[in-house]
Structures are given as structure tokens and as C-alpha cells.
PDB file of N, CA, C and O in Angstrom:
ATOM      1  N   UNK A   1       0.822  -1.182   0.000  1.00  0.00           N
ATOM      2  CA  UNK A   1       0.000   0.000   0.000  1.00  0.00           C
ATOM      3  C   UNK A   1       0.865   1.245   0.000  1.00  0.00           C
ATOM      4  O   UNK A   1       1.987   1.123   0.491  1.00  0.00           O
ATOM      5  N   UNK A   2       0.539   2.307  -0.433  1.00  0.00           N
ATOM      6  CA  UNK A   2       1.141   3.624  -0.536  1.00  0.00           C
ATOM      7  C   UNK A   2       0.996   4.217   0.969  1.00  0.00           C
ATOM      8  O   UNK A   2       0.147   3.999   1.834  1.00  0.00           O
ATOM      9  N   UNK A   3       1.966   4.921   0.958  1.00  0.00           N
ATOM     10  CA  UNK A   3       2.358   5.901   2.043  1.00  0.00           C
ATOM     11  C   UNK A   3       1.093   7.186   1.810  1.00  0.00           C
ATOM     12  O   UNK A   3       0.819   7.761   0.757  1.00  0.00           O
ATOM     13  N   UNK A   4       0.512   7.366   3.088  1.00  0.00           N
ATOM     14  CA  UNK A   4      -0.416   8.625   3.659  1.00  0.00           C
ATOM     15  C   UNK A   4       0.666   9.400   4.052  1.00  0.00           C
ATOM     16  O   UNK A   4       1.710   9.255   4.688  1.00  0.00           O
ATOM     17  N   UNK A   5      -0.235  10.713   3.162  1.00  0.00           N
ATOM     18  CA  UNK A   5       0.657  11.706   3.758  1.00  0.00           C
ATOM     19  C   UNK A   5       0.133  12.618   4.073  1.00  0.00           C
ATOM     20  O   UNK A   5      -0.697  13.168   3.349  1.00  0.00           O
ATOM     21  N   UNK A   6       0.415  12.983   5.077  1.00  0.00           N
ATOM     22  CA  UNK A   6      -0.487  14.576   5.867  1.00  0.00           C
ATOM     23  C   UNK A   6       0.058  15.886   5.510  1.00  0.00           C
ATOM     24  O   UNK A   6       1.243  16.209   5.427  1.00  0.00           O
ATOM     25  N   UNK A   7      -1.134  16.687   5.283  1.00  0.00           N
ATOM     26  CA  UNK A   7      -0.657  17.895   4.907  1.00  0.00           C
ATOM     27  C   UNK A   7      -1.803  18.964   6.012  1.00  0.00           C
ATOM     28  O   UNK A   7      -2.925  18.763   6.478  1.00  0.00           O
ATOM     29  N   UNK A   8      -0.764  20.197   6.096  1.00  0.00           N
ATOM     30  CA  UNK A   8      -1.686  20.869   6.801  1.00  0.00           C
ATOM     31  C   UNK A   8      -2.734  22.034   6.257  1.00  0.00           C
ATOM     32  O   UNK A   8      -2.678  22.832   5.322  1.00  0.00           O
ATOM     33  N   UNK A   9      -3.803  21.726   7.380  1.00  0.00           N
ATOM     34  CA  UNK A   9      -4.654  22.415   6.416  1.00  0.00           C
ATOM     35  C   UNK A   9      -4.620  24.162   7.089  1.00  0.00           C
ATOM     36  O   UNK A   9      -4.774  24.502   8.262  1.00  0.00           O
ATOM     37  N   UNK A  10      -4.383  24.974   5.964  1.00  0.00           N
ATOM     38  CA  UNK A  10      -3.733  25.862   5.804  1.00  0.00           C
ATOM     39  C   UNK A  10      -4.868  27.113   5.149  1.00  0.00           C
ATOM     40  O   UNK A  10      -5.747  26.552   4.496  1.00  0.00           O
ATOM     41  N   UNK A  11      -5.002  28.335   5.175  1.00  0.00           N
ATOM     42  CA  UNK A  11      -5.757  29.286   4.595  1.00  0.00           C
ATOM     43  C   UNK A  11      -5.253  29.877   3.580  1.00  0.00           C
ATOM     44  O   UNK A  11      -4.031  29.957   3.456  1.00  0.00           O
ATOM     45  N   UNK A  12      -6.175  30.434   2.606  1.00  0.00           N
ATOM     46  CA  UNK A  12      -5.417  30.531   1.498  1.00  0.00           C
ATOM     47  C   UNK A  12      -4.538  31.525   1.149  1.00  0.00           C
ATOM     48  O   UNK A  12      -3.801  31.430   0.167  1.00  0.00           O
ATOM     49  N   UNK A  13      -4.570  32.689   2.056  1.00  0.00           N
ATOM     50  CA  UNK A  13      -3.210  33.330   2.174  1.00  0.00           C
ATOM     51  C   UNK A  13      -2.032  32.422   2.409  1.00  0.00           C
ATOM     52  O   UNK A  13      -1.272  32.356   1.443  1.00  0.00           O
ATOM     53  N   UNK A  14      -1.622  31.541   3.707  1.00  0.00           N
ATOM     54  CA  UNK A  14      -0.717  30.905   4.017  1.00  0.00           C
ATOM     55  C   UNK A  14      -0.664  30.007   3.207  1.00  0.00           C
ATOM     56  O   UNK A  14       0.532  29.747   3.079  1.00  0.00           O
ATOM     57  N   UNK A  15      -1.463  29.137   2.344  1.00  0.00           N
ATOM     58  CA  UNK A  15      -1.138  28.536   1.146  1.00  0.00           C
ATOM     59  C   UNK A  15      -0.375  29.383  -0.025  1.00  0.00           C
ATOM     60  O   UNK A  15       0.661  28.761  -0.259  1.00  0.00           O
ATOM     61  N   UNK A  16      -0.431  30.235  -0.637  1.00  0.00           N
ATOM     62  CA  UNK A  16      -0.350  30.783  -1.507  1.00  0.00           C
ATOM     63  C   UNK A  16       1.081  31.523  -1.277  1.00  0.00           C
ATOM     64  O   UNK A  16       1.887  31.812  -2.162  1.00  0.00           O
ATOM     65  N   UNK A  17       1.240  31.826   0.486  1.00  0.00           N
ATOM     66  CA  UNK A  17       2.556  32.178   0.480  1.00  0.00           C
ATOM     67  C   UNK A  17       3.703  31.170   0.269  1.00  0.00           C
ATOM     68  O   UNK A  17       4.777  31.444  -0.266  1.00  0.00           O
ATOM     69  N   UNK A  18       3.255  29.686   0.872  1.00  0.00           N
ATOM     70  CA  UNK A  18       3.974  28.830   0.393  1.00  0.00           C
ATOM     71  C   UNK A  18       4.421  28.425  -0.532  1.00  0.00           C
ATOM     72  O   UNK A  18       5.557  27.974  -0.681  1.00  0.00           O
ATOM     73  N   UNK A  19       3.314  28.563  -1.536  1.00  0.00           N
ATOM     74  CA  UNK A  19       3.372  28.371  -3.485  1.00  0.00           C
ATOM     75  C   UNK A  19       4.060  29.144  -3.638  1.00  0.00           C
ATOM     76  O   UNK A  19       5.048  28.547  -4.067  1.00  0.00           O
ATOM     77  N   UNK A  20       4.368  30.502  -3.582  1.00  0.00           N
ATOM     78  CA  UNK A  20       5.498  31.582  -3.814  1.00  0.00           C
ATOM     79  C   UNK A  20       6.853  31.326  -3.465  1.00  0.00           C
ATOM     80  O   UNK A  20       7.615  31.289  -4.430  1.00  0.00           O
ATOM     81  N   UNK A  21       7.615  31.043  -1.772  1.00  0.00           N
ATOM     82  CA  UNK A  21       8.123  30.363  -1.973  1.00  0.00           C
ATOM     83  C   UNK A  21       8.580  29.443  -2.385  1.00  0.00           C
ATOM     84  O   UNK A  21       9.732  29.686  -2.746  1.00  0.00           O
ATOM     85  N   UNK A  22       8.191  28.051  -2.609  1.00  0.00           N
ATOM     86  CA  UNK A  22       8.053  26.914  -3.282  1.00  0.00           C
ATOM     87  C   UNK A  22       8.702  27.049  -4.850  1.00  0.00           C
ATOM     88  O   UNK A  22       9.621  26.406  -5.359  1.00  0.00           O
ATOM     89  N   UNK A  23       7.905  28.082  -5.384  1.00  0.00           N
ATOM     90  CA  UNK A  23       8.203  28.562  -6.744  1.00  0.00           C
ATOM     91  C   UNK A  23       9.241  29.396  -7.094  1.00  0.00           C
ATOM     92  O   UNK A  23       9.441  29.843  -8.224  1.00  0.00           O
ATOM     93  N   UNK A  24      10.205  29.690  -5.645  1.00  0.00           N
ATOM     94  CA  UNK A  24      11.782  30.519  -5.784  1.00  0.00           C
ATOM     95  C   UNK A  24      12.239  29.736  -6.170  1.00  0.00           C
ATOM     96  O   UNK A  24      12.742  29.404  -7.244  1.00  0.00           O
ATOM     97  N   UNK A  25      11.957  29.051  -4.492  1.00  0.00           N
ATOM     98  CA  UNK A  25      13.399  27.728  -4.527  1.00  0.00           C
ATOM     99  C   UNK A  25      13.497  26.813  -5.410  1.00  0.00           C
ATOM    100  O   UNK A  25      14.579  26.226  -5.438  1.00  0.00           O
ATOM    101  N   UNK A  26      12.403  26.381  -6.428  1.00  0.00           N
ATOM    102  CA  UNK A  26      12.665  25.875  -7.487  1.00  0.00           C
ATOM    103  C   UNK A  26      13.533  26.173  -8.433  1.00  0.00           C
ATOM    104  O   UNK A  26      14.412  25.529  -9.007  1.00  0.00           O
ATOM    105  N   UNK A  27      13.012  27.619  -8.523  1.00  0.00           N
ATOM    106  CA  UNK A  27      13.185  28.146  -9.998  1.00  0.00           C
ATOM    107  C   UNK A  27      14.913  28.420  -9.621  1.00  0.00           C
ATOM    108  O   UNK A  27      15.812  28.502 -10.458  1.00  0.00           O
ATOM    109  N   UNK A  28      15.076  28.544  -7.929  1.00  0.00           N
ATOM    110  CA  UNK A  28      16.320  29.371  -7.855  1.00  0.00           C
ATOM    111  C   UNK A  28      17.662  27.730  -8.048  1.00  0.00           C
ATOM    112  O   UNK A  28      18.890  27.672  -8.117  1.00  0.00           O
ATOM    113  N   UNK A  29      16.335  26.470  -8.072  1.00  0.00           N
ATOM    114  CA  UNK A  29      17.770  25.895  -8.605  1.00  0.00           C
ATOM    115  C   UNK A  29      17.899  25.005  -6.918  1.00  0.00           C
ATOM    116  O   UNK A  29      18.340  23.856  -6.884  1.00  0.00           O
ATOM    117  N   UNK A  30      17.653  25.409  -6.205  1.00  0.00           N
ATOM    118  CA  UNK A  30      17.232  24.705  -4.402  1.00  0.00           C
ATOM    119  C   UNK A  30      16.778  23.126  -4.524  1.00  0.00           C
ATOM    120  O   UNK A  30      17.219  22.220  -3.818  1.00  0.00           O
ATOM    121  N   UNK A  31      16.216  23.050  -5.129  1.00  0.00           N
ATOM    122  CA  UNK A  31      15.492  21.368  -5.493  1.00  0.00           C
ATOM    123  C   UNK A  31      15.680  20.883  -6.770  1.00  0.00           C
ATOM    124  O   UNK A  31      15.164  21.505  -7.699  1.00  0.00           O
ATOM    125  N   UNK A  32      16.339  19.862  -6.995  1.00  0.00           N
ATOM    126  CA  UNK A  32      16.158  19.109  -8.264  1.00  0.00           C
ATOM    127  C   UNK A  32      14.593  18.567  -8.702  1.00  0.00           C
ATOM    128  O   UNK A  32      14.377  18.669  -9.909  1.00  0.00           O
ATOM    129  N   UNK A  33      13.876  18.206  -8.179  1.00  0.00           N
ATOM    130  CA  UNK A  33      12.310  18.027  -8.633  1.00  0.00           C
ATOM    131  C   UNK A  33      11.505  18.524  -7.944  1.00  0.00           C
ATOM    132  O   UNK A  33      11.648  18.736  -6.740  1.00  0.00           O
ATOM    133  N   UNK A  34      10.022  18.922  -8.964  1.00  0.00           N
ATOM    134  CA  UNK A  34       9.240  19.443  -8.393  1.00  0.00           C
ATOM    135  C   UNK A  34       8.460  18.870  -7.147  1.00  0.00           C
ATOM    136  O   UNK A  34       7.866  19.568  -6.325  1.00  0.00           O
ATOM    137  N   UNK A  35       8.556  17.403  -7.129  1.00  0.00           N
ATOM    138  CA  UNK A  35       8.161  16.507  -5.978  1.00  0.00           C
ATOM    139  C   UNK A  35       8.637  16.968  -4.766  1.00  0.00           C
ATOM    140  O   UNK A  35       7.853  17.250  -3.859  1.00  0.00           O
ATOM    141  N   UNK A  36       9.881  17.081  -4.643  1.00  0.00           N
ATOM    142  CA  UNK A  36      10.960  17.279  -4.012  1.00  0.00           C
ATOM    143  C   UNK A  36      10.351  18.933  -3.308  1.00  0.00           C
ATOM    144  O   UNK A  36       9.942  18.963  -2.147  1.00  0.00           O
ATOM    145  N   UNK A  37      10.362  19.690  -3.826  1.00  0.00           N
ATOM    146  CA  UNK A  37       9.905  21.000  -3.811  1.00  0.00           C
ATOM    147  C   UNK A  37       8.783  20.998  -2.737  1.00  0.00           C
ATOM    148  O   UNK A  37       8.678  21.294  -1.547  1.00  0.00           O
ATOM    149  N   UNK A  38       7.775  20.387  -4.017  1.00  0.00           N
ATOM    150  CA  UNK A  38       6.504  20.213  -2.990  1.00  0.00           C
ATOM    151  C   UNK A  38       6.764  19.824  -1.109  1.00  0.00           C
ATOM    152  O   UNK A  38       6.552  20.461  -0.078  1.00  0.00           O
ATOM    153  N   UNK A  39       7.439  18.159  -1.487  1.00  0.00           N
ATOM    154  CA  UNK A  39       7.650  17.723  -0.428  1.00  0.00           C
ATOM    155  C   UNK A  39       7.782  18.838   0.967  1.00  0.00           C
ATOM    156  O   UNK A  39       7.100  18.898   1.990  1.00  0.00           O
ATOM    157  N   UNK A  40       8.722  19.494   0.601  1.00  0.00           N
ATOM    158  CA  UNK A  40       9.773  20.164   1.839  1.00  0.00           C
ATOM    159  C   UNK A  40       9.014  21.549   2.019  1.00  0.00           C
ATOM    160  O   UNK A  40       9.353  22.191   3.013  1.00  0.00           O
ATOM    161  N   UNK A  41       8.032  22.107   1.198  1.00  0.00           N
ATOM    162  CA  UNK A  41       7.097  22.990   1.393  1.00  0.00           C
ATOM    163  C   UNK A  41       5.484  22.492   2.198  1.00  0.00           C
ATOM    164  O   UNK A  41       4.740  23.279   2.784  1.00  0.00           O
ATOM    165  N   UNK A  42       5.259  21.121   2.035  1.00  0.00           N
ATOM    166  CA  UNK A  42       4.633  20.803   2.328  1.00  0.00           C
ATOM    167  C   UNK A  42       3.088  21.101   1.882  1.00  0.00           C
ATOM    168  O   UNK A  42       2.146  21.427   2.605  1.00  0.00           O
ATOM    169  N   UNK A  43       3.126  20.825   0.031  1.00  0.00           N
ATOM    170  CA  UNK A  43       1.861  21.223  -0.954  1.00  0.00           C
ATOM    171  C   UNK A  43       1.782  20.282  -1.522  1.00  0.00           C
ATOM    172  O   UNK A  43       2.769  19.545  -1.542  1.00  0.00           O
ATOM    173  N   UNK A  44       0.542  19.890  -2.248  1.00  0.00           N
ATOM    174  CA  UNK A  44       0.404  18.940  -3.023  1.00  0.00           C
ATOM    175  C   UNK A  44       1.285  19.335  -4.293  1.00  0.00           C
ATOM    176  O   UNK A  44       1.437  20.445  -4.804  1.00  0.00           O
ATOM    177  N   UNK A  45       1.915  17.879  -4.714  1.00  0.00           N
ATOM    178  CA  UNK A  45       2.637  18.407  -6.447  1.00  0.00           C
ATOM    179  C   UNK A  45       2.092  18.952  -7.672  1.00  0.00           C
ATOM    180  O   UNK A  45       2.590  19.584  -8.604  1.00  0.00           O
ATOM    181  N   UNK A  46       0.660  18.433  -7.347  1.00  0.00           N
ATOM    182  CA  UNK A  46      -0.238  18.614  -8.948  1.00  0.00           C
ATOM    183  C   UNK A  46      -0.670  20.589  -8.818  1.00  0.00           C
ATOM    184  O   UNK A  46      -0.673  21.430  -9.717  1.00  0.00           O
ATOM    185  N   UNK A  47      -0.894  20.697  -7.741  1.00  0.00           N
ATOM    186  CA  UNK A  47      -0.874  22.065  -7.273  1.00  0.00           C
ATOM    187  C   UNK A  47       0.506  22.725  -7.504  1.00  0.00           C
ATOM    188  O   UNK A  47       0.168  23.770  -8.061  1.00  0.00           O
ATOM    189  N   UNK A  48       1.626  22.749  -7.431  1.00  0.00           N
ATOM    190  CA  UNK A  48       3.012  23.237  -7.337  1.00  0.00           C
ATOM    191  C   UNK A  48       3.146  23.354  -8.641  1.00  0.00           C
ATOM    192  O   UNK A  48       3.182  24.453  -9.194  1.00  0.00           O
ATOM    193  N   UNK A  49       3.241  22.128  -9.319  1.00  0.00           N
ATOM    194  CA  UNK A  49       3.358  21.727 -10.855  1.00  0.00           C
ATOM    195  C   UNK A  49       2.637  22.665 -11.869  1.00  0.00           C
ATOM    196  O   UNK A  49       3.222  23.394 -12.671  1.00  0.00           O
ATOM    197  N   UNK A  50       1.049  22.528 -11.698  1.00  0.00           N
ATOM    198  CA  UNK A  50      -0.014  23.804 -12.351  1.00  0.00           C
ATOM    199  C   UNK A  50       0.719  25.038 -12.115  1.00  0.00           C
ATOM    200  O   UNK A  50       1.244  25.361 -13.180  1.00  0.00           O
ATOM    201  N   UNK A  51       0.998  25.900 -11.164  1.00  0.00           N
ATOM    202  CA  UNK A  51       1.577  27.052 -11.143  1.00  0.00           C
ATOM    203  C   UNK A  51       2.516  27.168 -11.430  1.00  0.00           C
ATOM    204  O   UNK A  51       2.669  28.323 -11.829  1.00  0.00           O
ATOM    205  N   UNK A  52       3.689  26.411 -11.508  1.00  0.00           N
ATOM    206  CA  UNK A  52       5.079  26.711 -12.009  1.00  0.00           C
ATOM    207  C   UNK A  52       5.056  26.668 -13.778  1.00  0.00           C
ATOM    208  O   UNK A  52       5.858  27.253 -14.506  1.00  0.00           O
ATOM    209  N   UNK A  53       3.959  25.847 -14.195  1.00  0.00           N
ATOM    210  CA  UNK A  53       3.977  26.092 -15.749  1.00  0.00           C
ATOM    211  C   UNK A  53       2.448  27.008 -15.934  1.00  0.00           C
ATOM    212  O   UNK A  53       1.602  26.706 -16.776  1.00  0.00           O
ATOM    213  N   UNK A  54       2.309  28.203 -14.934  1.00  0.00           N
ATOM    214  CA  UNK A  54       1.489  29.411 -15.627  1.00  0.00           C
ATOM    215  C   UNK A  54       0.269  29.137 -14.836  1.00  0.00           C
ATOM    216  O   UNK A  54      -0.260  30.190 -14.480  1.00  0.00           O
ATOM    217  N   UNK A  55      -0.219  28.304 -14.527  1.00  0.00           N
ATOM    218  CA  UNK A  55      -1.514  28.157 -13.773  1.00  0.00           C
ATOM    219  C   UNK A  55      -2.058  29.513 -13.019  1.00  0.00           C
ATOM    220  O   UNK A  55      -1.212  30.377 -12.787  1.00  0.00           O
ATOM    221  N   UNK A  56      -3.248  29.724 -12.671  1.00  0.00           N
ATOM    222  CA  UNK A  56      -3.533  30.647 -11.781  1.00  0.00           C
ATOM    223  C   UNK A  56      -3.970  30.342 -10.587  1.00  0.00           C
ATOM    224  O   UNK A  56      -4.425  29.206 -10.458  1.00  0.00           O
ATOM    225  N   UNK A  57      -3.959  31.282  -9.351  1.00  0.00           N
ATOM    226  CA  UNK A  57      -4.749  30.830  -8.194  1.00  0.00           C
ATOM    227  C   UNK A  57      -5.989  30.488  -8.359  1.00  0.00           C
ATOM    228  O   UNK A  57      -6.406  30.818  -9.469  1.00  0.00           O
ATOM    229  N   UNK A  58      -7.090  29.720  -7.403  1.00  0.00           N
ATOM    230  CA  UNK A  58      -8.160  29.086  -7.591  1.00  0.00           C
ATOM    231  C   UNK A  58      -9.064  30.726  -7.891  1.00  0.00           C
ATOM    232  O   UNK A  58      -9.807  31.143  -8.780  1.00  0.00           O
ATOM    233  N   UNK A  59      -8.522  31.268  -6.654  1.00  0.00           N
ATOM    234  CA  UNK A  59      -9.653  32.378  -7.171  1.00  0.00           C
ATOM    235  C   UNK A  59      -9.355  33.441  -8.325  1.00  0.00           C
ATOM    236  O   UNK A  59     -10.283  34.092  -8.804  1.00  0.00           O
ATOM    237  N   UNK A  60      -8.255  33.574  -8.687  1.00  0.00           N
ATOM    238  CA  UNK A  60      -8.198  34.573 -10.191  1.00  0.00           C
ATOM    239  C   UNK A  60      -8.603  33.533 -11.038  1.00  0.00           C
ATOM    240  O   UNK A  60      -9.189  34.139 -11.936  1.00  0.00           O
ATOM    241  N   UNK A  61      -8.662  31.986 -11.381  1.00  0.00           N
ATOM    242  CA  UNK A  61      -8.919  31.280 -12.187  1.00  0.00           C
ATOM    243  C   UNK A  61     -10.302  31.373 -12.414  1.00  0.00           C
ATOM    244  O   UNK A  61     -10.660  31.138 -13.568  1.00  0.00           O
ATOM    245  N   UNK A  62     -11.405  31.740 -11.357  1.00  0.00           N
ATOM    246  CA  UNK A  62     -12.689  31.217 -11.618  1.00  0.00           C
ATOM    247  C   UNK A  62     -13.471  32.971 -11.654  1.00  0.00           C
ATOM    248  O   UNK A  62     -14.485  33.385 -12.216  1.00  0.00           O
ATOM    249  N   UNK A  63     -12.821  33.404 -11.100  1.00  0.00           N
ATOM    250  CA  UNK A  63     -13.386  34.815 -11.378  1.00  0.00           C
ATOM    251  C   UNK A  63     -14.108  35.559 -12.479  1.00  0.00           C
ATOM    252  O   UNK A  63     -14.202  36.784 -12.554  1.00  0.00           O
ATOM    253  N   UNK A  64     -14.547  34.776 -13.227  1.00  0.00           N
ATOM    254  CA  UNK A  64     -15.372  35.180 -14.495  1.00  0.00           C
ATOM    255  C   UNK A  64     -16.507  34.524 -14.109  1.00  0.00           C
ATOM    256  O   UNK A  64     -17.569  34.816 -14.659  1.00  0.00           O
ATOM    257  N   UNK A  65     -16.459  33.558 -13.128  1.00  0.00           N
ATOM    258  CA  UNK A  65     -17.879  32.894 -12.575  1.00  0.00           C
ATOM    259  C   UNK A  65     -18.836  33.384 -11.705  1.00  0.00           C
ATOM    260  O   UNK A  65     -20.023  33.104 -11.538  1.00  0.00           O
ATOM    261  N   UNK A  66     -17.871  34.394 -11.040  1.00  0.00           N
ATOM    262  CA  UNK A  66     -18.483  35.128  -9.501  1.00  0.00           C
ATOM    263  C   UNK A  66     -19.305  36.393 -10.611  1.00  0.00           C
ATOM    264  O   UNK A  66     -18.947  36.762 -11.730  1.00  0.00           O
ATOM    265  N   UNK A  67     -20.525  36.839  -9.767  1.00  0.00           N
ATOM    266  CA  UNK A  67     -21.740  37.742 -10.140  1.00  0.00           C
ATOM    267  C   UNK A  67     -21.057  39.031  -9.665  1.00  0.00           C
ATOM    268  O   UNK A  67     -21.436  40.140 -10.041  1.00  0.00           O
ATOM    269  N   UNK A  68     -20.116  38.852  -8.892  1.00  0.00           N
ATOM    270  CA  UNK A  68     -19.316  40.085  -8.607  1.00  0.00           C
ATOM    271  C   UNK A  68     -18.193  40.430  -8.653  1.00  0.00           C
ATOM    272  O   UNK A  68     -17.709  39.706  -7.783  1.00  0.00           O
ATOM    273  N   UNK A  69     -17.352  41.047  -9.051  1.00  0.00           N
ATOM    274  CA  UNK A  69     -15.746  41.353  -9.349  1.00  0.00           C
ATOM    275  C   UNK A  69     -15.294  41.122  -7.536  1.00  0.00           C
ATOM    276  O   UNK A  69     -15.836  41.459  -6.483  1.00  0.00           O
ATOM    277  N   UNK A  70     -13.937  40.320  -7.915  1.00  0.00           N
ATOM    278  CA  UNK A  70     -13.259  40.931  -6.254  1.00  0.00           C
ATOM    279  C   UNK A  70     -12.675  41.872  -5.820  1.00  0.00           C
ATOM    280  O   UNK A  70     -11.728  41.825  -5.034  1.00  0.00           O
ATOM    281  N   UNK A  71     -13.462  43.387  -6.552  1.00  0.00           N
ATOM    282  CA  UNK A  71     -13.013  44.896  -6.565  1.00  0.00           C
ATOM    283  C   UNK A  71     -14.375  44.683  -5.782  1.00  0.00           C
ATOM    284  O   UNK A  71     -14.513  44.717  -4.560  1.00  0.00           O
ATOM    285  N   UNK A  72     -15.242  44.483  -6.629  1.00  0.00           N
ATOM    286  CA  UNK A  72     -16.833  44.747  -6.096  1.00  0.00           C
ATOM    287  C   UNK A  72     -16.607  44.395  -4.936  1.00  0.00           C
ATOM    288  O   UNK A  72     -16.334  45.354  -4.214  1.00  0.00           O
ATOM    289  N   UNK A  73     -16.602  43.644  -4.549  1.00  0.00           N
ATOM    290  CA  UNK A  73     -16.332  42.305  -3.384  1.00  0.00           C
ATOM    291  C   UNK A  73     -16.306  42.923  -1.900  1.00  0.00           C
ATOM    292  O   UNK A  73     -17.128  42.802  -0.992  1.00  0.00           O
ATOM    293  N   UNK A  74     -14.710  43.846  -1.972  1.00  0.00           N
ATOM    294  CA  UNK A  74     -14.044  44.383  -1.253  1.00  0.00           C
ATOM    295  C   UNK A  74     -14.717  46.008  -1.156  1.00  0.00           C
ATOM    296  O   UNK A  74     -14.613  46.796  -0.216  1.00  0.00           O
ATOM    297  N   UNK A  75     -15.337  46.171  -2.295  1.00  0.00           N
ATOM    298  CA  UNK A  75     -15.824  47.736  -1.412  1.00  0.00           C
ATOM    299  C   UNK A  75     -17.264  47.216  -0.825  1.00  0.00           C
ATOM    300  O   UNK A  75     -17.787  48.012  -0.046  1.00  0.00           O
ATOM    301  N   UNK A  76     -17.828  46.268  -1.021  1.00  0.00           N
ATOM    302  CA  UNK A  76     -19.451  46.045  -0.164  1.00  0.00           C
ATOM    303  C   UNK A  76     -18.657  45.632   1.441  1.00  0.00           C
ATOM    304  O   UNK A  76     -19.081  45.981   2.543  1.00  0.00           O
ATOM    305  N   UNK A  77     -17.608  44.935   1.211  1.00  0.00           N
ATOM    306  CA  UNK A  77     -16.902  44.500   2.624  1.00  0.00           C
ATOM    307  C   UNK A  77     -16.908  46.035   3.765  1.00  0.00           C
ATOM    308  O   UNK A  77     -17.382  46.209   4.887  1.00  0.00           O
ATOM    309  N   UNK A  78     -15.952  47.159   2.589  1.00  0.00           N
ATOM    310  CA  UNK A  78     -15.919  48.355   3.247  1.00  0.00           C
ATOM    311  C   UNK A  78     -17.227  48.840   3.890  1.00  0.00           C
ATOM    312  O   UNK A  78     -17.479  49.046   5.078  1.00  0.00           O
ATOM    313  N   UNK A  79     -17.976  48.966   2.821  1.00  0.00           N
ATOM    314  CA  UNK A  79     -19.348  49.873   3.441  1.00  0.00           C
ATOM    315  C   UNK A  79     -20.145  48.746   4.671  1.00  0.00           C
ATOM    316  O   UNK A  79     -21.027  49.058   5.471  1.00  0.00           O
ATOM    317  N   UNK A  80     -19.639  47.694   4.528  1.00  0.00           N
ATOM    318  CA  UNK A  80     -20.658  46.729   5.626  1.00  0.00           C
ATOM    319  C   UNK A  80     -19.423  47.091   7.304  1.00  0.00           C
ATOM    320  O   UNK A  80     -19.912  47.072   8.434  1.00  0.00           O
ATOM    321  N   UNK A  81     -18.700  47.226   7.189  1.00  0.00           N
ATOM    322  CA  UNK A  81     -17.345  47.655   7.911  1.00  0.00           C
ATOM    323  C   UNK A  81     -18.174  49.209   9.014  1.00  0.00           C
ATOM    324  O   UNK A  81     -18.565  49.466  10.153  1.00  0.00           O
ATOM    325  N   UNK A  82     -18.005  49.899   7.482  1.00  0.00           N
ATOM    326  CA  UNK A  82     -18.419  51.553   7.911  1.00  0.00           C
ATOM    327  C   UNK A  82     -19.786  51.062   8.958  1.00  0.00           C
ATOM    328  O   UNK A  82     -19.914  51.129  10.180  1.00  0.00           O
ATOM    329  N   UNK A  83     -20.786  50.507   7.785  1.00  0.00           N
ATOM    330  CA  UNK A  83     -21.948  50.636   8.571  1.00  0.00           C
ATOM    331  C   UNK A  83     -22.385  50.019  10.054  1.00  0.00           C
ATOM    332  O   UNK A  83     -23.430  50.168  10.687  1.00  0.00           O
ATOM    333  N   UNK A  84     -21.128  49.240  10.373  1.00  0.00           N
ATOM    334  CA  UNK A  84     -21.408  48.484  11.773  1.00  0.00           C
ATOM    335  C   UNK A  84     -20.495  49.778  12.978  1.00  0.00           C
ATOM    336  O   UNK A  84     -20.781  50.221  14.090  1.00  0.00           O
ATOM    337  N   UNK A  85     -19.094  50.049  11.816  1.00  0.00           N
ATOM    338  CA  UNK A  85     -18.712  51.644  12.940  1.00  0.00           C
ATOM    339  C   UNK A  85     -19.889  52.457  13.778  1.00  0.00           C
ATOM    340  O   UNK A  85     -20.083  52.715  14.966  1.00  0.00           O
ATOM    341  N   UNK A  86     -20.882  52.848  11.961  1.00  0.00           N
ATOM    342  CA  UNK A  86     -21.894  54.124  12.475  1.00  0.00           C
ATOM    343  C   UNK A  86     -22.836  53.336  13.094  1.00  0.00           C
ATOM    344  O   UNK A  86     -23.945  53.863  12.999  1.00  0.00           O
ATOM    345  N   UNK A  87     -22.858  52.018  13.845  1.00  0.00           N
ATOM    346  CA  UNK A  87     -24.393  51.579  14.805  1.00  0.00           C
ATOM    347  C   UNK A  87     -25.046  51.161  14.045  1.00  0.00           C
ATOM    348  O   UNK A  87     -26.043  50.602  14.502  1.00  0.00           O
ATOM    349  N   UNK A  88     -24.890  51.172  12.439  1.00  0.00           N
ATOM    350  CA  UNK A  88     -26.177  50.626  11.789  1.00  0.00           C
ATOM    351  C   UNK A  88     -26.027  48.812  11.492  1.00  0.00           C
ATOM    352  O   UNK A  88     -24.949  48.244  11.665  1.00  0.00           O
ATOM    353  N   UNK A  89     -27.448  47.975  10.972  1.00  0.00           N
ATOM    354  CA  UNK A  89     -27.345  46.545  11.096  1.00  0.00           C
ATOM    355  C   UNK A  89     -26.475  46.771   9.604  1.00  0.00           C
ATOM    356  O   UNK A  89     -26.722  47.782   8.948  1.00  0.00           O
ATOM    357  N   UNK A  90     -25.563  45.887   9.165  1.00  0.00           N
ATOM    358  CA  UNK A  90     -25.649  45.422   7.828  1.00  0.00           C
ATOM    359  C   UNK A  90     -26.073  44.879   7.130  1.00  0.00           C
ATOM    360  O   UNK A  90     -25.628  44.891   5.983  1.00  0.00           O
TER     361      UNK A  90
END
């Protein structure tokens, strides 16, 4: 049987900072394979692999699907922000 392997589950900022790293030390020549890479970052490969040949993050990838831009997104965030400052419900 194959080896389980645990990975931690992580948010997608702290994911994504990892993929960045991950994607130095590759590129800088740090790891001979992308397995390898993955491994010691602790990401899945098929994930590491997609982004190092151009892939996008999950959410710039699907963003033509959402009913709202993640510009839009972030100013309804603001005004729901403001409106709990000024006492009002959101």
C-alpha cells in the first residue's frame, strides 16, 4: 500500500505564500524536482506543478464565474465595515 501523507490544512493566504516560496526555490535551482519541492514545502505536487507552468490561483482562475468582481467584493466589505462603525445593522 502507498504511504499517507499529511498535509496541513492551511488558509489561502498561508497557502499561496507557500506556493510563492516553493516557486523561488525551485526556480532558484534549491530542489532538483518538483516533488521534491513540494515535499519540503509541504503542498500537493499537482498544485506546485499547475503554477510553475502558468496556472492561476483558484480564485483569479474562476473569477469570471463570480456575479461580482473581487473589486466589487471588497468595497461592499468596506461599506458593511463603515456601517457596523456608524451603529447601523448590515
Amino acid at each position: 500500500m502507498g504511504k499517507i501523507k499529511k498535509r496541513l490544512l492551511l488558509s489561502e493566504n498561508e497557502k499561496e505564500v507557500r506556493i510563492q516560496k516553493a516557486m523561488k526555490a525551485y526556480t532558484a535551482g534549491k530542489f532538483r524536482s518538483l516533488r521534491k519541492t513540494a515535499e519540503a514545502y509541504g503542498l500537493a505536487y499537482t498544485t506546485l506543478n499547475r503554477r510553475v507552468h502558468g496556472g492561476l490561483p483558484r480564485m483569479l482562475a474562476h473569477a469570471y464565474q463570480q456575479l461580482i468582481s473581487p473589486a466589487e467584493e471588497k468595497a461592499i466589505l468596506r461599506w458593511i465595515i463603515k456601517l457596523e462603525e456608524w451603529g447601523f445593522p448590515p
